[in-house]
C-alpha positions in Angstrom: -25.8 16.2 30.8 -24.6 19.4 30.9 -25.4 22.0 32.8 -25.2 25.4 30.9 -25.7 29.1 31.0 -26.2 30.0 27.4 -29.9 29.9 26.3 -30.3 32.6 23.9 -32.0 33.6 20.9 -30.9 36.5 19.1 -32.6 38.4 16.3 -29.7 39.4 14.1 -29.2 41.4 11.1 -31.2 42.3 8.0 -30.6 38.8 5.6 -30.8 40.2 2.0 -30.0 37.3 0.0 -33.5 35.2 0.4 -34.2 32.9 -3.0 -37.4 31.8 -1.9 -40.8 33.1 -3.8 -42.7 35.5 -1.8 -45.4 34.1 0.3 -48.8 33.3 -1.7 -52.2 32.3 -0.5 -54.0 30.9 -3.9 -56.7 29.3 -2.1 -58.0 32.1 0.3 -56.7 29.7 3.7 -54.9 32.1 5.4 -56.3 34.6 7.5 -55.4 38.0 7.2 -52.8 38.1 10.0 -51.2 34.5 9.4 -50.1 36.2 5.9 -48.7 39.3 7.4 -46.7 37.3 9.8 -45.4 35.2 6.0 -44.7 38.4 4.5 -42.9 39.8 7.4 -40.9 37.4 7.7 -39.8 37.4 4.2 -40.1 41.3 3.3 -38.1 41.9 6.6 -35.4 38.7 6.6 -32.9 38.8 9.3 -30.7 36.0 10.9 -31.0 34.7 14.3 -28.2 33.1 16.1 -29.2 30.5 18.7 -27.0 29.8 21.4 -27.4 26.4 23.7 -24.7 26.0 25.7 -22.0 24.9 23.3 -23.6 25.1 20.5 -24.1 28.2 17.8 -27.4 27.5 15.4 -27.9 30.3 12.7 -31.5 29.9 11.3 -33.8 32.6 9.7 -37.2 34.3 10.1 -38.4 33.3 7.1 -38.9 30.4 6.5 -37.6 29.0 10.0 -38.8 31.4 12.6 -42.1 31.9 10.2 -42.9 28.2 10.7 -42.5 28.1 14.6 -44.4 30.9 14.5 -47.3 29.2 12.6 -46.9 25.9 15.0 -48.4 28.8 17.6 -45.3 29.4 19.5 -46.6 31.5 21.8 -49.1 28.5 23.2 -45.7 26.0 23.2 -44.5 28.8 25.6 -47.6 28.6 27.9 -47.6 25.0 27.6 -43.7 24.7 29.2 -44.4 27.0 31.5 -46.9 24.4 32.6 -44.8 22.0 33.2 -45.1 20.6 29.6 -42.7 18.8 27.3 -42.3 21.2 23.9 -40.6 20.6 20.4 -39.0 23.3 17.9 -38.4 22.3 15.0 -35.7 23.7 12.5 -36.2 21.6 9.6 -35.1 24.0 6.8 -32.3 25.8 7.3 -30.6 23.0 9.8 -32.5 19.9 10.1 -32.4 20.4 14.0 -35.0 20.1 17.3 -34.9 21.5 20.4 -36.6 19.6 22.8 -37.4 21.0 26.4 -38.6 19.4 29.2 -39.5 20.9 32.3 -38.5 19.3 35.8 -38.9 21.3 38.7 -37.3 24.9 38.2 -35.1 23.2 35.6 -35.6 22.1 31.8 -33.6 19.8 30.2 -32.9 20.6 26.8 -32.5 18.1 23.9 -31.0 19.1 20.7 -31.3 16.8 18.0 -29.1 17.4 14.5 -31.0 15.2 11.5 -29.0 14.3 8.1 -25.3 12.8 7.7 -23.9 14.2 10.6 -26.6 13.9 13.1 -26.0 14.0 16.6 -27.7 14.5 20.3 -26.8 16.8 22.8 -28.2 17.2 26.0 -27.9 21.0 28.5 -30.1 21.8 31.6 -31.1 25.2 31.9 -33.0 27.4 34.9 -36.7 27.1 33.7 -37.1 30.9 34.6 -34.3 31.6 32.1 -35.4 29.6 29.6 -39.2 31.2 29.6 -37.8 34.3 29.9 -35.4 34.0 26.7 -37.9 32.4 24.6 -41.2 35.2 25.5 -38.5 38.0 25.0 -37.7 36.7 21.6 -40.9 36.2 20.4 -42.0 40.3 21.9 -39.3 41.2 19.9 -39.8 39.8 16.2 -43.8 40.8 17.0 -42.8 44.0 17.7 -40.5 44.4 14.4 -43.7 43.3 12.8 -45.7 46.2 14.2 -42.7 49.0 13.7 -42.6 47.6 10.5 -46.4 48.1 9.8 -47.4 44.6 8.9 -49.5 44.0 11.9 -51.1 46.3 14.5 -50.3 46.3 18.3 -53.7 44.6 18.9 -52.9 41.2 16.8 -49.7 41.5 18.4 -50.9 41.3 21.9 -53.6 38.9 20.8 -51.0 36.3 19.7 -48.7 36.7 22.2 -50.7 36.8 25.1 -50.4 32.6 25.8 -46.7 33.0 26.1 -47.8 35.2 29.1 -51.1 34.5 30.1 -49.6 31.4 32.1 -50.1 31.7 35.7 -49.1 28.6 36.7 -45.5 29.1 36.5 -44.5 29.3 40.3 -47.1 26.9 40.8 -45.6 24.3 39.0 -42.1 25.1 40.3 -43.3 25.0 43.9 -44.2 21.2 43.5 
C-alpha cells in the first residue's frame, strides 16, 4: 500500500472536440434539473485531471463526470463520510474505479484499470483530505453550472447539500 499525498480532482479546461449527440429526453424521464445537469455537461465540456498518488486520470464532464453525477454523488460523499465503502466509476473515457474505504481518519483507496492492460493499485489517504477534495470538486462544477445559467443556486444547494449535511464525520473518526 502506499501511502500518498496526491488526492486531487481538477476541473480543467474548456474540451471542444465532443462527438457525442447532445443530450435528449424522448420519453419525458428526466426531470427538469437531471437534464440541465446533461446539457451542462455537454454545452460546457471541460477536462478533469485526477491525481491519486502516482497516477494521472484525464476523464471529462460529459459523459464521465455527468454519470457520477447522476449515480448522486453528493450522497456517495455523505455516505464515506459515514464511514462507508464508495465506488466511482469511470467506464467511458477509461474503464477505471475508484474505490474508497474509510478506516479510522484514513481511506484506503482502490483503483481498478478494466480492459487489456488492467491493473490494481492501492494509496491511503487522510479521510479529512479526501472529503475535502471530493465536496470542493463537486461545489465547483455546480457552481459552473449556475454561472453558466443552466441551474439556479437553489437546485444547486439542494443537490449538494448530502455531500455536507453529514455530521457524523468526527464521530466516526473518534471511534
Amino acid at each position: 500500500m502506499n501511502n500518498s499525498h496526491k488526492f486531487n480532482f481538477q476541473l480543467g479546461e474548456r474540451f471542444l472536440d465532443n462527438y457525442a449527440d447532445p443530450p435528449e429526453d424522448p420519453l419525458g424521464e428526466l426531470t427538469h434539473f437531471e437534464m440541465a445537469i446533461r446539457r451542462f455537461c455537454f454545452e460546457c465540456d471541460r477536462r478533469v485531471s485526477i491525481e491519486i498518488g502516482d497516477e494521472k486520470i484525464q476523464v471529462f464532464l460529459d459523459p464521465d463526470i455527468c454519470m457520477i453525477l447522476d449515480d448522486n454523488l453528493p450522497e456517495q460523499i455523505r455516505k464515506l463520510s459515514q464511514g462507508k465503502p464508495i465506488e466511482i466509476d469511470f467506464a467511458e473515457s477509461c474503464t477505471l474505479t475508484i474505490k474508497l474505504v474509510p478506516t479510522d481518519d484514513r481511506i484506503s483507496c482502490i483503483l481498478t484499470k478494466f480492459g487489456t492492460s488492467g491493473w490494481e493499485k492501492v494509496f491511503e489517504f487522510d479521510r479529512a483530505q479526501v472529503l475535502d477534495v471530493l465536496r470542493g470538486f463537486l461545489e465547483e462544477v455546480m457552481q459552473l453550472a449556475v454561472d453558466k445559467g443552466f441551474i439556479t443556486l437553489e437546485e444547486k444547494e439542494e443537490f449538494i447539500s448530502p455531500a455536507f449535511a453529514s455530521s457524523t464525520d468526527a464521530a466516526v473518526l473518534s471511534k
